[in-house]
C-alpha positions in Angstrom: 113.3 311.3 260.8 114.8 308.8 258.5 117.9 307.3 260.2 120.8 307.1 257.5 123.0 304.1 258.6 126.5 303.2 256.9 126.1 300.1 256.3 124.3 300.0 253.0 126.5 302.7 251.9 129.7 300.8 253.2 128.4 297.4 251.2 128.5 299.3 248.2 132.0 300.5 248.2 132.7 296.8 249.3 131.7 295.1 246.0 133.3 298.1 244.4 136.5 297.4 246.1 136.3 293.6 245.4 136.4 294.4 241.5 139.4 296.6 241.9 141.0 293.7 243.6 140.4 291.5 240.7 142.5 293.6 238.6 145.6 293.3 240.9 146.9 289.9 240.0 146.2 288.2 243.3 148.0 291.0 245.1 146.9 291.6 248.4 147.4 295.7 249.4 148.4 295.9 253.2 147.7 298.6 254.9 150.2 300.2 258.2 147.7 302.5 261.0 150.1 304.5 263.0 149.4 305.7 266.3 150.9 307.1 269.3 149.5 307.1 272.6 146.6 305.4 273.4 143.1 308.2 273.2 140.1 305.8 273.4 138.9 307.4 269.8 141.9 306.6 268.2 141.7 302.6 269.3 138.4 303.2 268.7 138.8 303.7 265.0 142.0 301.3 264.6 139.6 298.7 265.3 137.0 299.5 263.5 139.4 300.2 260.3 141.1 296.9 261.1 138.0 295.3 261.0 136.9 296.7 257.6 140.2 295.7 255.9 140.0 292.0 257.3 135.9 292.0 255.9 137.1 293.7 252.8 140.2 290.9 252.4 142.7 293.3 252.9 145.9 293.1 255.2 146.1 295.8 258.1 149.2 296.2 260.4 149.0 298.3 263.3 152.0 300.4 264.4 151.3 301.7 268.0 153.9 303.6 269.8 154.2 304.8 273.4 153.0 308.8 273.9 156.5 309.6 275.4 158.3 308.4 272.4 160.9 311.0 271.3 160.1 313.3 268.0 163.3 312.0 266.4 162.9 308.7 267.5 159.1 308.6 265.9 160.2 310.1 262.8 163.2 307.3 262.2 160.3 304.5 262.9 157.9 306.6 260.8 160.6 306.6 257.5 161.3 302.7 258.2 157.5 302.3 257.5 156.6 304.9 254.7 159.6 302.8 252.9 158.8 299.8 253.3 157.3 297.6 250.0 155.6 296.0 251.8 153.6 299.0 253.1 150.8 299.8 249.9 149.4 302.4 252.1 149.6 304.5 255.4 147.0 305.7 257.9 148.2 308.3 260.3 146.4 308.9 263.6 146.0 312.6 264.4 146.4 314.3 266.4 150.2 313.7 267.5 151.2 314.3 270.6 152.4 318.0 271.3 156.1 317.5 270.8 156.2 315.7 267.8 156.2 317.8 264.7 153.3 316.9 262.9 153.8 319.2 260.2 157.4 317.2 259.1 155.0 313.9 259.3 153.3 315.4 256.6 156.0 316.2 254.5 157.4 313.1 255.3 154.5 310.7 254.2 154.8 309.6 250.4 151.3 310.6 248.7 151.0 307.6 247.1 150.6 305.8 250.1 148.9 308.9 251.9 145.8 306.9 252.0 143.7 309.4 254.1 144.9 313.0 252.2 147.3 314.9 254.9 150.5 315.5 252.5 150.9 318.8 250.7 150.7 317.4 247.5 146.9 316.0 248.1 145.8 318.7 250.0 146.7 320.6 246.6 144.9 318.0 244.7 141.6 318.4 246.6 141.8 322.2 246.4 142.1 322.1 242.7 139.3 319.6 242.4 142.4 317.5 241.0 141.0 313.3 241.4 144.5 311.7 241.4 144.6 312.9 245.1 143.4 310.9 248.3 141.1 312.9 249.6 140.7 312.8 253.7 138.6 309.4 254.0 136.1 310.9 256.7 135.0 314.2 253.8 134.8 312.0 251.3 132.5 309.5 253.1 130.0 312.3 254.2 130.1 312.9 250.1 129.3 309.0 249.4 126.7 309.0 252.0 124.4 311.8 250.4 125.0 310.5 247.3 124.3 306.6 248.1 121.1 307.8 249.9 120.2 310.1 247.0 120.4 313.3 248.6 120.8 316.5 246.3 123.8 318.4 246.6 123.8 320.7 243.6 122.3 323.9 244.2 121.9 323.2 248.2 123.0 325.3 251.1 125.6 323.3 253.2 127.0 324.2 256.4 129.8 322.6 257.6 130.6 323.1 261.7 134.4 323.0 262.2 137.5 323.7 260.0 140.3 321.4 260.2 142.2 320.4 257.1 141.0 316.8 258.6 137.7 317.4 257.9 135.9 321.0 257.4 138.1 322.5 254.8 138.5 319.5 252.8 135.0 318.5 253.0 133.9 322.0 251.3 136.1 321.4 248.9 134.6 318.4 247.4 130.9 319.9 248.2 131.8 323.0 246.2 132.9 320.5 243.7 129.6 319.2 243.8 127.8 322.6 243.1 127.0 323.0 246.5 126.7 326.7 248.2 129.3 326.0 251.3 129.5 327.7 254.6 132.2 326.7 257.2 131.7 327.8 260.5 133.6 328.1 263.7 133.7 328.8 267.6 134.1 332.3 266.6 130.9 332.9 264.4 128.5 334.6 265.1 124.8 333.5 266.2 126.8 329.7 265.2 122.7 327.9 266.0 121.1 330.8 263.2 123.8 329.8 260.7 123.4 326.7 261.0 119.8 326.6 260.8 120.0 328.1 257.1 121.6 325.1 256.1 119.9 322.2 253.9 122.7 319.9 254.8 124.1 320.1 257.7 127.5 318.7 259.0 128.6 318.2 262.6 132.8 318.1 262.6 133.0 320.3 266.1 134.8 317.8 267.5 132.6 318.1 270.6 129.9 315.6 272.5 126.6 316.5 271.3 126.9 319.8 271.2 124.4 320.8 268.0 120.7 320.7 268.9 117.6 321.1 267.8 118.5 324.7 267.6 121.0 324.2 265.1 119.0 322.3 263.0 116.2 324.1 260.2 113.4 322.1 259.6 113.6 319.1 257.0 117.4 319.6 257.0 119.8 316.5 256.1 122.4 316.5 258.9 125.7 314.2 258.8 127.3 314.0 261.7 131.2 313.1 261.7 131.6 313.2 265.8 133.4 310.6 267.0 133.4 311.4 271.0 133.4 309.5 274.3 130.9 310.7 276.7 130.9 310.3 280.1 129.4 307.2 280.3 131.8 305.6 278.5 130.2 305.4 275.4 130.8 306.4 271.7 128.6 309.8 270.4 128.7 311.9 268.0 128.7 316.1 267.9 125.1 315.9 267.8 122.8 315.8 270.4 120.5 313.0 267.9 117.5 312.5 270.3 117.0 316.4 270.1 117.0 316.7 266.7 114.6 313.8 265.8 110.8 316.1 265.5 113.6 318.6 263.3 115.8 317.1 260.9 114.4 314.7 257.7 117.4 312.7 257.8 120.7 312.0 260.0 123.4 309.8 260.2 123.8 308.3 263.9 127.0 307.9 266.0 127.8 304.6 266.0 126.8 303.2 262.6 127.0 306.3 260.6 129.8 308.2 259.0 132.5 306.2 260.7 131.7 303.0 258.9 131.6 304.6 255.7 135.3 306.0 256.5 137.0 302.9 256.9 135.3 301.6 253.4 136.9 304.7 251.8 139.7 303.7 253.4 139.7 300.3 251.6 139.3 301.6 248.4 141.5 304.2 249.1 144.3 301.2 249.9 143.5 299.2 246.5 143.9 302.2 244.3 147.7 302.9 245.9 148.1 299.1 245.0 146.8 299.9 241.3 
């Protein structure tokens, strides 16, 4: 099985954003990552994203506030930070907790600086196949990685495990865009391991530790997985169970080092096109 890491993939869409940059003037976009609470996935990925940005030569703020913190009290700090100038582009950490509204932080956000695709208006966008929307950055980095690794999509049976507007739904989207034949599927399908199994690509968004197998997989399959999960050790993993799948799959993206890398470089490029 040939691992597909993000690095490569990730160092691409670097020299890609360093030619946008160049266009700017000497501007330097800044991005703000909002989060409340403090879930080990979500610092997790504020690292890792503030890490890309600094690599990338990009400002990054983060904006952490404390889990009890009031729904109106979070949507005043919210609107001081979606208008601010100063502020090119926004990454929301979901989900919020229960008793904030997350729906009005979505109508709230301005979509130009809706870097990772959660307003209306982009959700829209990316339903219409319209490319003036952000897209969310963790569908459209499963996209760049088949593509960067030279993976066919046209024609091909996908099947994409979970449906969340963060990732599932979106990410279908852009595959059907791609001429793919998409399949989303759910806690409530049917025989979830046979459906799964008639997919060419495969893509893990369940949301939960290593839960596809080998039985999930077909043989020769390509299979992304977008899990980010802390198991019980302590330690980051994916939605798939990777050692299981190795004699099965062709190809597959490993958790860390995969998928998530690739994010935060859509995320950067995301950020310099708001600034454009």
């Amino acid at each position: 099985m040939i691992v597909l890491k993000g690095a490569e993939v990730s160092a691409r869409i670097k020299a890609e954003v360093q030619q946008m940059l160049e266009g700017l003037g000497g501007r330097i976009p800044r991005l703000a990552i909002v989060r409340v609470g403090e879930r080990p996935d979500d610092l997790s990925y504020e690292r890792g994203a503030m890490k890309k940005m600094e690599a990338f030569g990009l400002e990054a703020k983060s904006y952490g506030f404390p889990e009890t913190i009031s729904d109106a009290r979070f949507k005043e700090e919210f609107r001081k930070i979606n208008e601010d100038p100063e502020v090119t582009g926004i990454l929301l950490l979901k989900p919020l907790p229960k008793h904030i509204c997350e729906k009005d932080i979505e109508n709230m956000i301005d979509p130009k600086k809706d870097l990772d695709g959660i307003s209306p208006a982009n959700i829209a966008k990316v339903f219409a196949g319209d490319p003036s929307g952000f897209a969310p950055c963790t569908a459209e980095a499963v996209v760049e990685v088949l593509k960067a690794n030279e993976i066919p999509i046209a024609g091909k049976r996908a099947v994409i495990v979970g449906r969340s507007m963060v990732v599932g739904k979106p990410l279908a989207m852009l595959l059907i865009k791609e001429n793919a034949t998409v399949t989303i599927c759910h806690t409530k399908t049917v025989d979830l391991p046979g459906t799964c199994r008639n997919g060419e690509i495969l893509v893990a968004a369940a949301g939960r530790a290593k839960m596809l197998n080998e039985e999930y997989v077909s043989p020769g399959a390509v299979v992304i997985d977008v899990g980010i999960n802390v198991d019980n050790d302590g330690k980051l993993c994916g939605d798939v169970d990777f050692g299981s799948i190795e004699t099965q799959a062709a190809m597959a993206t490993p958790v860390p080092g995969g998928v998530g890398t690739v994010t935060t470089a859509v995320l950067a490029r995301h950020l310099v096109q708001a600034a454009g």
